[in-house]
C-alpha positions as CSV (number, residue, x, y, z in Angstrom):
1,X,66.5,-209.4,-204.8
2,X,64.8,-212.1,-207.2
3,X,65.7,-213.7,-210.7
4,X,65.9,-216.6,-212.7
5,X,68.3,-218.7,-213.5
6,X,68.3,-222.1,-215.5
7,X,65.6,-222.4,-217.9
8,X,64.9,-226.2,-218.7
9,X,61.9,-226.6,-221.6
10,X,58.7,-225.0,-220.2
11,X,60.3,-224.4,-217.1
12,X,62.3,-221.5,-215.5
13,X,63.8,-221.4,-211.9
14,X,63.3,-218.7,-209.9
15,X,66.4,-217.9,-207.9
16,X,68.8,-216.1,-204.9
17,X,65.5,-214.9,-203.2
18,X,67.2,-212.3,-200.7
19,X,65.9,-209.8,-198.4
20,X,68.1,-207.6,-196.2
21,X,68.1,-208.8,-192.6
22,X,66.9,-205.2,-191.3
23,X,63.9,-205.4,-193.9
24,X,62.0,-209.0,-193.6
25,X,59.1,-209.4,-192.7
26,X,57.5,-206.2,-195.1
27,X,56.5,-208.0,-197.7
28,X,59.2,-207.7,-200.1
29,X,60.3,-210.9,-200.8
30,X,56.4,-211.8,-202.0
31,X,56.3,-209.1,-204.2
32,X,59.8,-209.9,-205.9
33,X,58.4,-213.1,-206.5
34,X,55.3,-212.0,-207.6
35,X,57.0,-210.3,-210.1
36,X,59.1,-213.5,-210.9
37,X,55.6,-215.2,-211.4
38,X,54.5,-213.0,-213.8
39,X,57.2,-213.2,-216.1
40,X,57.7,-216.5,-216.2
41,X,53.8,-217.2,-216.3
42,X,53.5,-214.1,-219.5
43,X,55.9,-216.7,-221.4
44,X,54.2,-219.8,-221.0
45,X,57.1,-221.9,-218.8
46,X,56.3,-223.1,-215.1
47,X,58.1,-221.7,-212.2
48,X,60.3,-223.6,-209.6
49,X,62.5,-222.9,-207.0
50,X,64.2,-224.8,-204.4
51,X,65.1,-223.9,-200.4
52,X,67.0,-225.2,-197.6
53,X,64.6,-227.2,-195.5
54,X,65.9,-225.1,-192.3
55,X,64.4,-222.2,-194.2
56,X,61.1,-221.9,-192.4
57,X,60.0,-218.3,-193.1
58,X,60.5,-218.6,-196.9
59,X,59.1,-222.0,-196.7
60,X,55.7,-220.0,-195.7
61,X,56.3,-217.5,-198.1
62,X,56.4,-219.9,-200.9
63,X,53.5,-222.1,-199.6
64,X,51.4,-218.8,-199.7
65,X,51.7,-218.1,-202.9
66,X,50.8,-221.6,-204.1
67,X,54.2,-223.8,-204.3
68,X,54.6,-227.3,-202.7
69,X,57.5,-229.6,-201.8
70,X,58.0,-232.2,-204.4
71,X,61.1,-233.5,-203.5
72,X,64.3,-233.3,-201.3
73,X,67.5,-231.7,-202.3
74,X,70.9,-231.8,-200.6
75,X,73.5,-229.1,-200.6
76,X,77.7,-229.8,-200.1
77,X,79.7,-227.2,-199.4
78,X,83.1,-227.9,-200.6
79,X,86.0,-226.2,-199.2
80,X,89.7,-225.9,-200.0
81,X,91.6,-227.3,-197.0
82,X,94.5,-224.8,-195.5
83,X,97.7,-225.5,-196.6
């Protein structure tokens, strides 16, 4: 799965870039963001995404199809402590 999700002036991110454990590596993730290109390219806005750093095979993906790091990001993940 592929979409978009916040659109900032001229800009629209593409986002939650998943593919099934049992299915990577066929080229589906690619094409979902192919797609994601396309839409966002047939409206005039620039695409981004962001992805963990750990994230080596998306990493290539995205490299291939012409995106490149421009910054770091850090995630928290906040829990509710057990009572």
């Amino acid at each position: 799965m592929a979409g978009q999700r916040l659109h900032i002036p001229g800009h629209a991110e593409i986002s939650a870039v998943c593919t099934h454990p049992e299915h990577t590596g066929k080229g589906y993730a690619r094409q979902l963001l192919l797609h994601q290109l396309h839409r966002i390219k047939a409206v005039g806005e620039t695409p981004y995404l962001h992805v963990r750093a750990d994230n080596e095979r998306a990493i290539k993906v995205y490299e291939s199809l012409g995106f490149a790091k421009r910054t770091d990001m850090y995630f928290y993940v906040l829990r509710k402590e057990k009572q």
